[in-house]
C-alpha positions as CSV (number, residue, x, y, z in Angstrom):
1,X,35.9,19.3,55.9
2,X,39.4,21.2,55.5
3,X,39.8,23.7,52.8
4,X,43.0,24.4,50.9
5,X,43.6,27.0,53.5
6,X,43.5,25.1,56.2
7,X,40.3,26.3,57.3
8,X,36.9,24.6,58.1
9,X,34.5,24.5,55.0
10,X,31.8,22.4,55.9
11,X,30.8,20.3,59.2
12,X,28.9,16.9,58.9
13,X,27.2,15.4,62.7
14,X,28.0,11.6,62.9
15,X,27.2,9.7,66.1
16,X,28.8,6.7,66.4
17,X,29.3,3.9,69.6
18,X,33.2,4.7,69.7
19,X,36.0,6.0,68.5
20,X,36.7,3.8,66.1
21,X,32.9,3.5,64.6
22,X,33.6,7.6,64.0
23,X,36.7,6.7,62.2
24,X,35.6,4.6,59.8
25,X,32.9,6.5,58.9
26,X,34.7,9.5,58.8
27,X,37.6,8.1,56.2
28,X,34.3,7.6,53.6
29,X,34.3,11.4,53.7
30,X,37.5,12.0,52.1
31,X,36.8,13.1,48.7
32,X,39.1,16.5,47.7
33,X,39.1,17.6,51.1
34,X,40.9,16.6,54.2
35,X,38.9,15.6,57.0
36,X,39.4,16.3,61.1
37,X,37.2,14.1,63.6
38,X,36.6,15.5,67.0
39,X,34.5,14.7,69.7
40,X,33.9,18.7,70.9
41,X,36.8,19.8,71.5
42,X,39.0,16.8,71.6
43,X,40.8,15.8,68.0
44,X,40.2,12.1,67.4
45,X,42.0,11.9,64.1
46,X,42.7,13.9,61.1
47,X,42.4,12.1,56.9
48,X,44.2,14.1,54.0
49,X,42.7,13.9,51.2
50,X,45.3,12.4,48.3
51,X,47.2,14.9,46.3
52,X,46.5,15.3,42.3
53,X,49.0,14.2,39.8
54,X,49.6,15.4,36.7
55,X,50.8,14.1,33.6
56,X,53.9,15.3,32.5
């Protein structure tokens, strides 16, 4: 998980068959924080989180 600097917060181990296995499991973590999958070092893909509204 991202934090709102941009900075890694929190890491969470998945092991999934592929790439896209990782990804969908990965896109249920996005709750307030942006997500980045990698495989070590490689980047698979990154989720932003949505941004608040507020009620004018």
């Amino acid at each position: 998980m991202i934090g709102w600097d941009g900075h890694l917060v929190y890491r969470v181990d998945i092991e999934c068959d592929d790439d896209e296995a990782a990804e969908a499991r990965a896109i249920l973590l996005v709750d307030g924080h942006d997500i980045e999958l990698r495989d070590g070092g490689r980047k698979i893909a990154e989720f932003k989180t949505a941004p608040c509204k507020t009620a004018h």
